[in-house]
C-alpha positions in Angstrom: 50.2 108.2 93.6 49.4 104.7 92.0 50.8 102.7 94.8 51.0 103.6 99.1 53.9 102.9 100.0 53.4 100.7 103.7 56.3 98.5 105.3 54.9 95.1 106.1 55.5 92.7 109.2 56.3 89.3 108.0 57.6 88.2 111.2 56.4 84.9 112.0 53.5 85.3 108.9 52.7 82.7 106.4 53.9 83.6 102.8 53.6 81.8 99.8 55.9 81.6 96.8 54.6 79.6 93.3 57.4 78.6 91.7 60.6 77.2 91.8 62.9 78.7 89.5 65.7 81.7 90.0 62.9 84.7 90.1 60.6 82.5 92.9 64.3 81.5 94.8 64.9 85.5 94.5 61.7 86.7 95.9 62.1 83.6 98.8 64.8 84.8 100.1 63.5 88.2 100.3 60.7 86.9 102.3 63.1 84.9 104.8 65.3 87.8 105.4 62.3 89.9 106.7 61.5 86.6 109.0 58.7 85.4 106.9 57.2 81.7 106.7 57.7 80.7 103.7 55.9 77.8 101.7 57.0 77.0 98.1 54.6 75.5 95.7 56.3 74.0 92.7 56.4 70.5 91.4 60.0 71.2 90.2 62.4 73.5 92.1 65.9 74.7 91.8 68.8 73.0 93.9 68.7 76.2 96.5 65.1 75.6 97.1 65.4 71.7 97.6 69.0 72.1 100.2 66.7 74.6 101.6 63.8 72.8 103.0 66.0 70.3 103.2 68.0 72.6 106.1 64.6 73.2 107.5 64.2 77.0 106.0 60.8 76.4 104.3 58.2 74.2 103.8 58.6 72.7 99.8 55.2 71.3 98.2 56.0 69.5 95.5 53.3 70.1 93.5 50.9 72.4 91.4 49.1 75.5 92.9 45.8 74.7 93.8 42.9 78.2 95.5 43.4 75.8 99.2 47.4 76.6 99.1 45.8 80.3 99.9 44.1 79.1 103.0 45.8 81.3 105.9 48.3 82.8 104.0 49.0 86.9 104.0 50.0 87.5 101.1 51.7 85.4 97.9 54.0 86.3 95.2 53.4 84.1 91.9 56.8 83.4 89.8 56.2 81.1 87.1 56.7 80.9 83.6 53.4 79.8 83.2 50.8 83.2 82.8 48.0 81.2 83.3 49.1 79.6 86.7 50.1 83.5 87.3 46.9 85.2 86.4 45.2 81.8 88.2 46.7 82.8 91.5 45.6 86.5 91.2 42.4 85.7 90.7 42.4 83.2 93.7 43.9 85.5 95.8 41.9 88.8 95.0 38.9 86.4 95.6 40.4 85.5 99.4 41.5 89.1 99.8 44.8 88.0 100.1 47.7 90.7 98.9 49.1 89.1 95.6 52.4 90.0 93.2 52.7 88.3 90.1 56.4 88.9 88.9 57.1 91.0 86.2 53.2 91.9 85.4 51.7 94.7 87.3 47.9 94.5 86.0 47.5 91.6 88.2 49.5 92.6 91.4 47.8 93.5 94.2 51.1 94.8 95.5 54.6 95.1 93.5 58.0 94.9 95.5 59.9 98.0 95.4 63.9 98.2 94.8 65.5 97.8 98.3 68.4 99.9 99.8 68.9 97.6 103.2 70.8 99.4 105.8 68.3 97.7 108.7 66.7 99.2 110.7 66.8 101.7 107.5 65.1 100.6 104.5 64.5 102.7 101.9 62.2 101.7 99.2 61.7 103.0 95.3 58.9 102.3 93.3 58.3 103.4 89.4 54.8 101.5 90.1 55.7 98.9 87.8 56.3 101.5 84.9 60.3 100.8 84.7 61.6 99.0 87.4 65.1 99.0 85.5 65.0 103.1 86.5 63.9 102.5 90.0 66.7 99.9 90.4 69.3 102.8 89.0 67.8 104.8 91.1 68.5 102.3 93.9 72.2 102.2 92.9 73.1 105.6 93.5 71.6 105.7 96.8 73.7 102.4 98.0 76.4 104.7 97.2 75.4 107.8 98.8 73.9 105.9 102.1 77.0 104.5 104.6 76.5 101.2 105.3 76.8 101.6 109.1 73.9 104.1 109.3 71.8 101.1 110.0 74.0 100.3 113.2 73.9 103.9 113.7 70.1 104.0 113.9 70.1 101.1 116.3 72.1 102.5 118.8 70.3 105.8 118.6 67.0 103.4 119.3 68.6 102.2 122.7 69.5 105.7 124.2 66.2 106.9 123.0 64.4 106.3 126.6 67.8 107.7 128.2 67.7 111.0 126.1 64.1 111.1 127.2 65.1 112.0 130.7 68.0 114.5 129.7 66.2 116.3 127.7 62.8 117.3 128.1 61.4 119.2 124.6 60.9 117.7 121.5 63.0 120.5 120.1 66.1 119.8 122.1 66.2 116.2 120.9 65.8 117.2 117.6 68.7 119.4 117.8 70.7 116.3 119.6 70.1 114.0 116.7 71.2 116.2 114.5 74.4 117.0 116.0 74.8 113.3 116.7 74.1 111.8 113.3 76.3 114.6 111.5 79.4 114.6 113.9 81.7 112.3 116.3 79.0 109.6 117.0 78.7 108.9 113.9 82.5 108.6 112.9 82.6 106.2 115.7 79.8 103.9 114.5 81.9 103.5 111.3 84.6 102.6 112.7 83.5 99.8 114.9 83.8 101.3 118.1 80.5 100.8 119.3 80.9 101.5 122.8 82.9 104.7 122.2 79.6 105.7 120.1 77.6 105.4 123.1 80.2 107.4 125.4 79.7 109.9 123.1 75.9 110.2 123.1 76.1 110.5 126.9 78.7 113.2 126.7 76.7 115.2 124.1 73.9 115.4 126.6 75.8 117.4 128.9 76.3 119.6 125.9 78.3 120.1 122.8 81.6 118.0 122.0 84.1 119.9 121.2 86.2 116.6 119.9 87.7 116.5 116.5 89.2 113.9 114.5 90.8 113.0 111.2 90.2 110.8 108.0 93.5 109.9 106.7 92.7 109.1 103.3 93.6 107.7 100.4 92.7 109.7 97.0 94.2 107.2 94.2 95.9 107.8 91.8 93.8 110.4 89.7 90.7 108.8 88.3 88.0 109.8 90.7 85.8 107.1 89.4 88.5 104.9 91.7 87.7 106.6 95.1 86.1 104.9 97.3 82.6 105.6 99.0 84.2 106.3 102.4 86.3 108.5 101.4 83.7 110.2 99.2 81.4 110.0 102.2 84.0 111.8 104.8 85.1 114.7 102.1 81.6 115.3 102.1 81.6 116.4 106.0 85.1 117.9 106.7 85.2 120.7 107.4 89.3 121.3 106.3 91.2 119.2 103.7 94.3 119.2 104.0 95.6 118.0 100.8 98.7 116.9 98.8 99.4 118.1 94.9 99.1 114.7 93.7 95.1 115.0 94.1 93.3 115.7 91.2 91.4 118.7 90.3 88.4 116.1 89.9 88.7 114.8 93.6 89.1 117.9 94.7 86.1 118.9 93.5 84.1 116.3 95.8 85.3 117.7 99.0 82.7 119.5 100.9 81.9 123.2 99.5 82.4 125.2 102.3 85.0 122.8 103.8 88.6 124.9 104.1 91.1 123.4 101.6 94.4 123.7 102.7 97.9 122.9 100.4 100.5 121.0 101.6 101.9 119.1 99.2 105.5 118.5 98.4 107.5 118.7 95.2 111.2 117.8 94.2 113.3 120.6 95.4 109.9 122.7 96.2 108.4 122.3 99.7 105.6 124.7 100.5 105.0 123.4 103.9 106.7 121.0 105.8 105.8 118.0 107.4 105.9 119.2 110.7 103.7 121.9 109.8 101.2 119.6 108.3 101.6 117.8 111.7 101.0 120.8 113.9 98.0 121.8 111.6 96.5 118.1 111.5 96.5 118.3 115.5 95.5 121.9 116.2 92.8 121.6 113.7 91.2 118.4 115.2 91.6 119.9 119.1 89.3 122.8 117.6 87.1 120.3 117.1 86.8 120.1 113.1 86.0 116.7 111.2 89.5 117.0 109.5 90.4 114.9 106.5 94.3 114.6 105.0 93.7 113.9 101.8 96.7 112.1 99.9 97.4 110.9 96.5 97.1 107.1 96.4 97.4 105.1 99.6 98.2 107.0 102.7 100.3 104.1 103.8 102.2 103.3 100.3 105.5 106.0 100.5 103.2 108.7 101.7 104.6 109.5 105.3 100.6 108.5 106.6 101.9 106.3 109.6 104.1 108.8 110.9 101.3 111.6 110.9 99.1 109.0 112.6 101.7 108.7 115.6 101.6 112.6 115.7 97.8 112.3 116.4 98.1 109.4 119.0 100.7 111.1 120.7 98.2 113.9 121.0 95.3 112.2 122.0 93.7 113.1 118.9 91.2 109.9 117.3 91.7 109.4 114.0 90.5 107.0 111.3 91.9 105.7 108.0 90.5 105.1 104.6 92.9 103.1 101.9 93.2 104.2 98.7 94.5 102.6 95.5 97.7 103.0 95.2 99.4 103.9 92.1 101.3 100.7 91.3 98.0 99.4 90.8 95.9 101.8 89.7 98.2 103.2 86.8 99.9 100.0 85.8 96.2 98.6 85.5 95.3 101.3 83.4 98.1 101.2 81.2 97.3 97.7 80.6 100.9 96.1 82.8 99.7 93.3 85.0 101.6 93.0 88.2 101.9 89.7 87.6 101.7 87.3 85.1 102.0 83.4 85.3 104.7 83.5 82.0 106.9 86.9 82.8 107.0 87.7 86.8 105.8 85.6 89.8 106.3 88.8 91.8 106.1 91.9 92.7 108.1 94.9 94.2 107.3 98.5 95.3 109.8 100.8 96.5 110.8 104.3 95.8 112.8 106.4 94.3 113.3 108.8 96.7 117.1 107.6 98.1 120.5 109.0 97.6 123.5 107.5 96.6 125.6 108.1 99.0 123.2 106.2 101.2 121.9 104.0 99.1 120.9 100.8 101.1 119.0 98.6 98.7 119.8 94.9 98.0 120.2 95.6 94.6 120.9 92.1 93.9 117.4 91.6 95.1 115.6 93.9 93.2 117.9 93.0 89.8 116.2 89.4 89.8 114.6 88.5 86.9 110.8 87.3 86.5 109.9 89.8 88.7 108.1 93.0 88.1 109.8 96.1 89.9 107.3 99.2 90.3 109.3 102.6 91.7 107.8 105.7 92.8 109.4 109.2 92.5 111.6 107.8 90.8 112.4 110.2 88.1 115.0 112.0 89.5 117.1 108.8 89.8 116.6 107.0 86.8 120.1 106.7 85.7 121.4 105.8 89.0 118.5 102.9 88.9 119.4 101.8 85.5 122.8 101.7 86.0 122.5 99.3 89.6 119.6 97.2 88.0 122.0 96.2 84.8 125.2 96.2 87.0 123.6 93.7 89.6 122.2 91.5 86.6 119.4 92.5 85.2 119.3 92.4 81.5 120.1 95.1 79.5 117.1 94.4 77.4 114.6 94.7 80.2 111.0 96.0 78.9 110.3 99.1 81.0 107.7 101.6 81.0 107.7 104.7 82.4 103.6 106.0 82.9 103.0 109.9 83.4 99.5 111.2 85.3 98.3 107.4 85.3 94.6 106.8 85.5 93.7 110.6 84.7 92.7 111.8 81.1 96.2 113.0 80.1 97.8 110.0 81.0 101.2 109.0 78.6 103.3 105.8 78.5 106.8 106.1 77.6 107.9 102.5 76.6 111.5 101.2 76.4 114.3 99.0 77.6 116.3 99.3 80.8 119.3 100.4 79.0 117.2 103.2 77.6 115.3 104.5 81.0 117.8 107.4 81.6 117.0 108.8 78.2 113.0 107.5 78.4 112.9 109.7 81.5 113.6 113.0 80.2 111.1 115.4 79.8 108.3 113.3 81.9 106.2 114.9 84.1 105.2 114.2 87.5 103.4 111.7 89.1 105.1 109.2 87.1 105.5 105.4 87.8 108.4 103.9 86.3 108.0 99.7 85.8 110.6 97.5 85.2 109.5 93.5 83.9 108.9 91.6 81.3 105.0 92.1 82.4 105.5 95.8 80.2 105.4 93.8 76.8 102.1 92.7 77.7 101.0 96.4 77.3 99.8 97.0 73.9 98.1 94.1 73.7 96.3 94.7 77.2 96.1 98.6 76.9 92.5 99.6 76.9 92.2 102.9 78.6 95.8 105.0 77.4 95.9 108.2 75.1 99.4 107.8 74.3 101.6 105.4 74.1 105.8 105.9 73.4 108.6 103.8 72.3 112.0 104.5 72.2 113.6 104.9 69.1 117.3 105.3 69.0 117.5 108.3 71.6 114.0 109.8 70.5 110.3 108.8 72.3 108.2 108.6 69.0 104.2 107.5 69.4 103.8 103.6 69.6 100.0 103.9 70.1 97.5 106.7 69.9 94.1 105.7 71.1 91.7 108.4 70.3 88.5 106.7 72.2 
């Protein structure tokens, strides 16, 4: 071990910084968030230096480092792009035994500044000991991904009810066991989700033993891509212990869910239902009342056509807590990946979602409405009804000559475009798979100019699809 790793108090202790650039602004600020005071010694300095002693937040000597500046100071961190002011402050400082860091060269650090993952009071720190601090800041990355951010919160309040658990529980073991049961169940659900003082109920109620209270993480999946999942939901697949999920989940997000959680179907397809939603209601509450960490796992955003609010009343009509985690929905996830802005200054100042799912002899859209040009008109599940839409869009106005675009499995590896005009979408439809998006505006010509991410691409021709684009990277 090159380096011992040691957290340092810099409360109230007098740091120095040499330099005035971006590097010695960077390490400043450093310094101040761990309530360090900071001097800067620089006969030049950057405008966030100067409006900052100006504000009072450090002391600013303008001018060149000089041995004295050392006088009473704990430690120093030289960030010039001068090496012989920087190897002139080592020296001074290993002279004074004062811990020194010159930036961006090791031999003459007393002490190097690891990569920082910040969830205070947590700190986690990652050293390479100066042998590739572009590794140890990778490194970094994927722990600010794996780490919640409220685990810091979560630690404080565990460092309140310390003294209080004390009492309860007399052996070292027992607390152990608490924490654990704490940190991996209810408590912490409640943390994240802002309810601080439900957090501590909780920690007082585990004390007169085990909760037996569930919940569930409504969540959104996206639309395919698992790179687009978001860490919370990431985070809470990794600790259920059922998913129950929809078909329109990937294989690949699927595969992120806990191992040994129970994964449970309950998706719906056109004229196929395998359960129902009250089923999935029943089994969302009875699951959660058994006391399981249940997550409902559903393809793009709960809220977005997918039924989510209405399973949410279920659970608050049961008593049941419950949380929710957005996801992207497909309107923007696959039109993004096909390259289809929403909107564009030229061709559509708005935006509509709706979906497909209706039947004409109820059918209460304002057609005239959604038939208004200059605006881009994205429909879910709307397959099944593509004739019926083309023939009210062009019958309430819309031109005939419409771009439209219909995109199959958008965001995942097999996604297809099938490009056309709105007098064409009955025919464009045929033969597409599900999930498909089906986008009507004059934002679609944009999209083999903008496509960066589609396999294949379709136009109509006459009444045949034939390849517009095949992208092979």
């Amino acid at each position: 071990m090159d380096y011992l790793p040691i957290f340092a108090k810099l409360e109230g202790r007098a740091c120095l910084v040499v330099g005035g650039g971006e590097v010695a602004w960077r390490k400043t600020r450093m310094l101040m968030k761990a309530g360090a005071s900071v001097t800067i010694v620089a006969p030049e300095a950057d405008h966030e230096v100067i409006e900052a002693a100006e504000n009072g937040e450090l002391v600013w000597l303008k001018e060149g480092f000089k041995p004295e500046h050392l006088d009473n100071v704990f430690l120093v961190i030289a960030a010039t792009d001068n090496p012989l002011v920087n190897e002139l402050v080592s020296k001074a400082a290993d002279k004074r035994r004062v811990l020194a860091n010159v930036v961006d060269d090791t031999p003459k650090c007393s002490f190097i500044v690891p990569s920082i993952v910040d969830r205070s009071p947590i700190v986690i720190a990652i050293s390479s000991a100066g042998k590739s601090p572009v590794l140890a800041r990778l490194i970094r990355e994927k722990l600010e991904t794996l780490i919640p951010s409220h685990v810091g919160r979560m630690a404080k309040l565990a460092g309140d009810f310390r003294d209080t658990l004390k009492q309860k529980i007399s052996t070292l073991n027992g607390r152990r066991k608490f924490w654990e049961m704490a940190f991996d169940g209810r408590f912490s659900s409640l943390v994240a989700s802002g309810d601080e003082e439900g957090a501590k109920a909780e920690l007082e109620r585990l004390t007169d033993g085990v909760s037996l209270q569930g919940e569930v993480a409504l969540i959104g999946a996206g639309p395919g891509d698992p790179g687009l999942l978001t860490l919370r939901a990431l985070q809470l697949m990794q600790q259920a212990d059922v998913v129950l999920y929809d078909y329109l989940v990937s294989d690949e997000i699927m595969e992120l869910c806990r191992r040994d959680a129970e994964l449970i179907c309950v998706g719906k397809r056109a004229s196929y239902h395998s359960v129902s939603q009250e089923e999935t209601n029943a089994m969302l509450v009875k699951y959660a009342q058994k006391g399981h960490r249940v997550v409902r796992l559903k393809g793009g955003d709960p809220f977005m056509f997918g039924r989510g609010g209405e399973e949410l009343q279920v659970l608050q009509e049961a008593g049941v807590p419950f949380q929710v985690v957005p996801g992207i929905t497909a309107a923007a996830g696959a039109t993004a990946y096909a390259g289809i802005p929403l909107t564009h200054r030229d061709y559509a100042q708005t935006a509509m979602f709706i979906t497909g799912h209706l039947k004409k002899e109820d059918d209460s859209f304002r057609w005239a409405t959604l038939a208004r040009g200059r605006q881009t008109l994205v429909i879910y599940m709307g397959l099944m009804k593509s004739a019926h839409i083309q023939q009210q869009l062009i019958q309430h106005g819309r031109d005939p000559e419409t771009p439209v675009a219909i995109i199959e499995n958008g965001t995942r590896t097999n996604q297809k475009i099938y490009k056309g005009k709105l007098n064409e979408l009955e025919s464009l439809a045929e033969g597409v798979g599900s999930p498909a998006l089906i986008v009507v505006g004059e934002v679609v010509q944009l999209a083999d100019q903008l496509n960066w991410y589609g396999k294949q691409s379709f136009e109509a021709v006459g009444d045949v699809r034939a390849p517009s684009v095949v992208n092979l990277g």
